[in-house]
N, C-alpha and C positions, 0 to 999 in steps of 0.2 A: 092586389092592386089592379085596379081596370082602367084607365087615364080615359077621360073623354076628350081632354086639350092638351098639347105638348109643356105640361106643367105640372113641376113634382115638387111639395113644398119639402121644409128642413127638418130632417131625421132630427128628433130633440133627445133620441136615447140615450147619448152621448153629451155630457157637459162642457162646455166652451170652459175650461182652465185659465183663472187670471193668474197668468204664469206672464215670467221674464226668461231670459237666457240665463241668467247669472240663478236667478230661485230655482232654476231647472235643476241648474249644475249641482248647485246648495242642498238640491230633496234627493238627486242620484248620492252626491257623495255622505248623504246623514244617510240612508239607506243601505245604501252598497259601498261602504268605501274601503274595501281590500279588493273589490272585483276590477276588472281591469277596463278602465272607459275608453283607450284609445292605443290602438295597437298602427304605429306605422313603417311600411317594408320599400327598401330599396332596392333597382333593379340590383344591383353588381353586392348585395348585402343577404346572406343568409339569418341576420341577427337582427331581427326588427325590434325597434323603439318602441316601450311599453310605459304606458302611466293608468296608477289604477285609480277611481274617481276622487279619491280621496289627494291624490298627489297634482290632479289636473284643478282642483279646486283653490291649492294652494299656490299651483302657477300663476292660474286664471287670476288670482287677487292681485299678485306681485305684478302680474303685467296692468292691470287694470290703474294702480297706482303710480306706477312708470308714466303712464299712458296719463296722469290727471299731472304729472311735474311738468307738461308740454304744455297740454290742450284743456281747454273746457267745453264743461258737459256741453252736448250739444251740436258738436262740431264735427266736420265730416272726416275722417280717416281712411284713405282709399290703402288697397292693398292690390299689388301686384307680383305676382310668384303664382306658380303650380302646389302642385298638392302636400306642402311639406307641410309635418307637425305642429311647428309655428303658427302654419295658416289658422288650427283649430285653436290653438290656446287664444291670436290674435282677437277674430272673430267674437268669442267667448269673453275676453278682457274687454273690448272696446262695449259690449252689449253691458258688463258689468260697471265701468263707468260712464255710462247715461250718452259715450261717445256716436257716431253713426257711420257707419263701416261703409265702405263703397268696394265692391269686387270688381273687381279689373281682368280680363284675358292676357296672360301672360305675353300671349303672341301678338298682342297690339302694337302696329307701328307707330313711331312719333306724334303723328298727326292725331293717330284714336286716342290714344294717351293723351294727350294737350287737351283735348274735346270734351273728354269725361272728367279730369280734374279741372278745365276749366268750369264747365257747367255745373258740377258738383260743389263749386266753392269749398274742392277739398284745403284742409291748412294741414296734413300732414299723408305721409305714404311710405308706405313698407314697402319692401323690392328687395328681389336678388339680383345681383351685380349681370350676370349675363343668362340669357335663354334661348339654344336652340342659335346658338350663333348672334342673337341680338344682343346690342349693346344696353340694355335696359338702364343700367346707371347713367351712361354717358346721358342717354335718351332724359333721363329723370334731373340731371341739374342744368339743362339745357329747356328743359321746360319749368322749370324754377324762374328762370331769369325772365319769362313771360309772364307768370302771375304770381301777383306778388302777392295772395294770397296763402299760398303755399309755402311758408315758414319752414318748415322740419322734411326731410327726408330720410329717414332709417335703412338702411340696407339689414336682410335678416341676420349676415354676415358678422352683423356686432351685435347681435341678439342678447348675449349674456351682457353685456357692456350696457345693453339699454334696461335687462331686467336688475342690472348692479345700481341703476338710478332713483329704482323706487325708494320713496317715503315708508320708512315701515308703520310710522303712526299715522299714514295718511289720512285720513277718514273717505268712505264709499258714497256715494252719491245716492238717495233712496229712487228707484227706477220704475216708472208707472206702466203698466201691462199695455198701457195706449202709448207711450212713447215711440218715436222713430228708431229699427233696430239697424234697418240697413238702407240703402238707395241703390236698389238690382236695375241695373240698365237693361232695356230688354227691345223691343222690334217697334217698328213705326212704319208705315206704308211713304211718309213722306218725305223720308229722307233720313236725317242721323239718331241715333240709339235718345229712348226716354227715358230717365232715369223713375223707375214707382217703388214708394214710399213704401212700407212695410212693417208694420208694428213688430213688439214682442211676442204681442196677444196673436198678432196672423199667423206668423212662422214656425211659434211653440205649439201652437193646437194643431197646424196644419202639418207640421212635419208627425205631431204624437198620431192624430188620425191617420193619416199613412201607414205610418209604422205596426197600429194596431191591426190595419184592415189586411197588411202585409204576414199577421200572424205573428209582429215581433213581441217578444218577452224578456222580462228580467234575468239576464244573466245568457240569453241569445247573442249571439256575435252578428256584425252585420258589413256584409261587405260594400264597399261603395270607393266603384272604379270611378265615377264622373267628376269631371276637373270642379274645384268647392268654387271656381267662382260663377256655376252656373248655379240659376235658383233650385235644380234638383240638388246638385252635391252639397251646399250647405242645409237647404233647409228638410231634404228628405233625410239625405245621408248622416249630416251631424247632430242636428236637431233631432231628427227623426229616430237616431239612434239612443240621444242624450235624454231624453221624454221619455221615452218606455226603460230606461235604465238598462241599453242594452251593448254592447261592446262595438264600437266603432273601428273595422278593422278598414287599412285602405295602401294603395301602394302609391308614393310619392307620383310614377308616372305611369302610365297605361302600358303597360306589357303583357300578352296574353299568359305568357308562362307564369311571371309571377302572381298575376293574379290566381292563378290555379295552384299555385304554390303555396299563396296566403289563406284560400279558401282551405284548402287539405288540414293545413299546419295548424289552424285556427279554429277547423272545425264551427264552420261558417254556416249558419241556420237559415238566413233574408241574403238575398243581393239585390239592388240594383243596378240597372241598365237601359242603355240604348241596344237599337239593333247590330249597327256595329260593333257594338263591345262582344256584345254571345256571340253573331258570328265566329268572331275572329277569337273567343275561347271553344267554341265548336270547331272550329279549323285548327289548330294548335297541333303539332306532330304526338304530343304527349298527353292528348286529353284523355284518351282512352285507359291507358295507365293509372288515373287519378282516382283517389277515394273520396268523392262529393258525396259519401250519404250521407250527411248530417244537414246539405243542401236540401231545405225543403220549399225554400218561393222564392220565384224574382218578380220583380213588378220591373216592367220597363214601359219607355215611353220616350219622351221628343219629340223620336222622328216616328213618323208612318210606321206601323209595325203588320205587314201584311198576314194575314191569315193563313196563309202558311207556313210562315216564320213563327205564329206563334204555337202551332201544331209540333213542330219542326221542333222545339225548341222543350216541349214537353214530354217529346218522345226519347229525345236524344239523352235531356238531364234529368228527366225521371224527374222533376218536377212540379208544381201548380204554377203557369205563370197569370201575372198578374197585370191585365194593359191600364196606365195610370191617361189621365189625360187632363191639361192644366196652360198654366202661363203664367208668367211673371208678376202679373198684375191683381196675381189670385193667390198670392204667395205660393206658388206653387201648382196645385194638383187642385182638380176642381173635380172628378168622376174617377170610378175605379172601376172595373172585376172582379168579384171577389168567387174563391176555391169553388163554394158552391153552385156557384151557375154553370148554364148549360153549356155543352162545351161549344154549341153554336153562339151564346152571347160573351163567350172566353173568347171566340177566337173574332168573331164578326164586328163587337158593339166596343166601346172602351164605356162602358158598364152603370151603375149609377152614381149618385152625386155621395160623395162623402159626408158624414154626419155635419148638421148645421150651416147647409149650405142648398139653396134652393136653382132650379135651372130650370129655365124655358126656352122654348126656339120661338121666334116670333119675324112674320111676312119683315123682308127686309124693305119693302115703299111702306107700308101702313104702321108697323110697326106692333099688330094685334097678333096676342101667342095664337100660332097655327095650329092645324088638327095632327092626332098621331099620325105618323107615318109621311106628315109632308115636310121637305125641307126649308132651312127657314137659317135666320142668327141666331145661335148659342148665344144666353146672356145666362148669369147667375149671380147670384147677392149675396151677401154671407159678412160673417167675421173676418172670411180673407182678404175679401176685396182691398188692396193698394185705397191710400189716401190722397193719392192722387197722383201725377209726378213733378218733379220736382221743376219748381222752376218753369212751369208749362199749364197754366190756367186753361188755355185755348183748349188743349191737346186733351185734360182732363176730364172737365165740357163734354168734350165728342165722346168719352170712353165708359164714365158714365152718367148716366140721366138723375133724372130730378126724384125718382121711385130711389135709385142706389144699384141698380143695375148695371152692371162692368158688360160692353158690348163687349165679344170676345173680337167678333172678325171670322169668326170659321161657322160656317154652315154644315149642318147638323140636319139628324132627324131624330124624335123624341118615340117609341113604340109605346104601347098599352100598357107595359110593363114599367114606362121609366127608364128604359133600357135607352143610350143614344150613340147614335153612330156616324161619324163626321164624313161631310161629305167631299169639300174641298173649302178655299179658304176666301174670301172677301178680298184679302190683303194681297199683297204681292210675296208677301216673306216666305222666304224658302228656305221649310229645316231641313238642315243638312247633319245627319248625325248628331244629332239633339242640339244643333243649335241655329237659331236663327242668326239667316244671313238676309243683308237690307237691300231688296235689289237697286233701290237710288243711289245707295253709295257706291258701290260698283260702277253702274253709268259715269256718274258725275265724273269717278279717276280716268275713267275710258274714253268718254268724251272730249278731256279736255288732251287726248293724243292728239297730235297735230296730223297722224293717218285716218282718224274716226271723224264722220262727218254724223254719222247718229249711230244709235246705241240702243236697244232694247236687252234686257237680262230677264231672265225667266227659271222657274226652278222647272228640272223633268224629274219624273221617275225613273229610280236605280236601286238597282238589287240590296247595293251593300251599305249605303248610307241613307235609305229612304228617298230622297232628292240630291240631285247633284246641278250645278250652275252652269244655264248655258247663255252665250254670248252672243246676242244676231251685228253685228257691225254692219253699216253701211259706210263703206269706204268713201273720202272726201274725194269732191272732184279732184279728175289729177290722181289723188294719191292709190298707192300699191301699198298694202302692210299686211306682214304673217302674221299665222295665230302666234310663233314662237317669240316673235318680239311683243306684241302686246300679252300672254303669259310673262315675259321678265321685267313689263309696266309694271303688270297688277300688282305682281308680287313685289314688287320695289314702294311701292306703295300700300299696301295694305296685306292684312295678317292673309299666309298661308292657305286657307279654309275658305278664303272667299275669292280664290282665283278661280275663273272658269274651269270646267271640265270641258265643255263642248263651245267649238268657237263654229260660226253657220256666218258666212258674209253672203248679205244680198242686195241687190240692187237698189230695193228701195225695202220699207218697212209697212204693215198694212195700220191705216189710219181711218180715224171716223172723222165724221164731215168738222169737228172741233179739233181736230188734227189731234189726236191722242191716239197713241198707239193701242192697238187689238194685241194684244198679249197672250188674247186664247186662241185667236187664230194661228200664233207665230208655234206654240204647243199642240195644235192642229196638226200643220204642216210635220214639226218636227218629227211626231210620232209617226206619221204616215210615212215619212222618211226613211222611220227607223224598222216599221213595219215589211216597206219594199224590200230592207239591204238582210233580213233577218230569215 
């Protein structure tokens, strides 16, 4: 390959699969049905939960019919919980009755919650009673009483009681590979979360091409620490697991030990990850002790994965790692790495486009694909692309164009090879630990302190989460206010993960003659800051 334009058409090696969640499940369990599809481990629990595909099939139906005594096809089912068992058979049930799943961050406070099940025009929601100290139930019939679209609320807590409902003569709903599978909420430059539409046909291909380019096989285990309601944990980890017919192994919550526990025990082939995650199984007191050789790939991604970390990370686990690089709105993963390349485009490029799936960079004023090697918008086209989001014409418009090109937001450069390498982001959004956080929503709770007179938020670079949230306040006339009081705002208000790390107060904020804040300059200064005190 020689590229003379930063444009690489779709690998056609590879067949685009008119597959569903549910036929998935149906070709794993006629296949493989004594192998074991879902293995899940709790901290405080030596004895992980085991279902082999043939018994996950027979869940998956019984919840799926449960699920049509509520609701009809069509309707939206939000779920809110961490990573328990349920979450998969859920997932799996609702894609089996024609239903449309909405994933929720456990750690959302009232307000996110109200916001996503209002916009979502969910009419029902799964929950555990408490999380990490939140009242989520109280939380869940207190936002009932708001819309009244929201009929049913299940706690997983009566889980047998809800699967003791189903219709055994139900009948199943026949479920079209272009259907709506889920509504992944995911980043916005202008304020609160989009919700993008997602077929069966996007999720199921997109998660099997992963899985394959990942090296996973039939009757491989695969590990996957990321919480299932981001679009990697469901659609790489469960899908991606459930496609190649490969054993989904996972621990209800992120612990490094158990995670090295489950991988040993499990005899774990793929994993998944952010940077966060390997560090902190790199850092573990007992890593060293452990018997990972049956570990042969990880693919990670989210956040920023520096090139030393992915060095670091091959050296230590003996290893191939794998840099994925993607979004929500692509179902997922839009370019990989793959084993065979060089270890300069392993560690430097997040690699090429995965099969069936075309990417160009193109001048961000003209909008004409640019030359190799100059930086430009990442766009790409494919079977993945989101159909739009929900509820948001305008927004959809802006994201993609009248060709079917998904603007990504991140600037890029394409090499001769197809090889691309991101440069930084259009957007304001800052991953932090594979997840995007929206820096307008942050302002808006900040702002409206009666000690903040403005408010600029910005992501920096950090070692251990790829980006971490900084705060510039400019304090109102008059007013005096610590970081430590506006830290127990944020966090009183909004999830955990989006409270600042760095609080910077100054005088005034820099603005262009339109009065809108310089945001590069305010990450200018920072770093020179951080440069001086280092």
């Amino acid at each position: 390959m020689n590229l003379t334009t930063s444009y690489i058409p779709a690998d056609t090696s590879e067949p685009i699969l008119e597959t569903t969640i549910g036929s998935s499940l149906g070709e794993a369990a006629k296949k493989y049905p004594d192998q074991p599809g879902l293995v899940s481990g709790e901290p405080a629990s030596t004895d992980p939960h085991c279902w082999t595909f043939a018994e996950m099939l027979v869940q998956v139906e019984l919840v799926a019919k449960a699920l049509l005594n509520r609701f009809e096809p069509g309707e939206r089912i939000a779920v809110w919980a961490p990573n328990i068992p349920e979450w998969v058979l859920l997932y799996m049930g609702t894609g089996m009755a024609g239903l449309i799943l909405v994933p929720l961050n456990p750690a959302f406070r009232k307000t996110e919650l109200e916001y996503a099940l209002k916009q979502s025009r969910a009419a029902g929601i799964f929950y555990i009673p408490t999380y990490r100290e939140n009242p989520l139930e109280q939380w869940v019939f207190k936002t009932m009483e708001k819309i009244p679209t929201l009929r049913e609320a299940i706690s997983f807590s009566d889980w047998e009681t809800f699967l003791r409902s189903a219709s055994l003569d139900q009948s199943l709903p026949e479920i079209s590979p272009g259907d709506i599978a889920q509504i992944q909420y995911t980043s916005g430059t202008t304020g609160m979360p989009k919700g993008a539409l997602l077929t069966h046909r996007s999720v199921t291909n997109n998660g099997r091409f992963v899985g394959m380019g990942l090296g996973l096989r039939p009757g491989d285990a695969y590990m996957n620490p990321l919480p299932f309601f981001h679009v990697a944990g469901c659609v790489v980890g469960i899908l991606g697991s459930l496609t190649n017919c490969a054993t989904l192994v996972h621990p209800t919550a992120f612990e490094p030990g158990l995670v090295l526990d489950m991988c040993e025990r499990e005899k774990v082939n793929v994993m998944g990850g952010v940077p966060t995650v390997l560090i902190a199984m790199m850092e573990h007191g007992g890593f060293a002790e452990r018997d990972l050789s049956s570990l042969k790939t990880i693919g990670g991604g989210g956040a920023p994965v520096p090139t030393t970390l992915v060095r670091h990370i091959e050296d230590t686990m003996e290893v191939e790692f794998s840099v994925l690089f993607g979004q929500s709105e692509a179902s997922c993963s839009i370019t990989k790495t793959r084993p065979l390349d060089s270890p300069e485009n392993k560690a430097e490029t997040v690699g090429l486009p995965l099969p069936q799936t075309e990417v160009q960079i193109i001048d961000t004023d003209t909008g004409q694909v640019v030359n190799p090697g100059i930086t430009g918008e990442l766009c790409t086209r494919g079977y993945a692309i989101m159909q739009g989001y929900h509820d948001m014409p305008d927004a959809t418009v802006e994201a993609i164009d009248e060709q079917g090109w998904l603007h990504t937001g991140d600037l890029a450069t394409m090499d001769t090879q197809g090889y691309c390498r991101i440069v930084g982001r259009i957007k304001d959004m800052i991953i932090r630990g594979g997840e995007n956080i929206y820096p307008r929503e942050i302002e808006d709770v900040l702002f409206a302190h009666p000690g903040v007179g403005d408010v600029a938020v910005i992501g920096v670079p950090d070692e251990k989460w790829g980006e971490a949230i900084a705060a510039f306040i400019r304090p109102g006339a008059g007013q005096k206010v610590e970081k430590e009081e506006l830290h127990t705002y944020v966090r009183k208000h909004l999830a955990p993960n989006k409270t600042p790390k760095e609080w910077i107060f100054v005088d005034e904020l820099p603005v262009t003659a339109s009065g809108k804040i310089q945001k590069f300059v305010l990450l200018e200064q920072f770093m020179q800051t951080r440069a001086q005190e280092s």
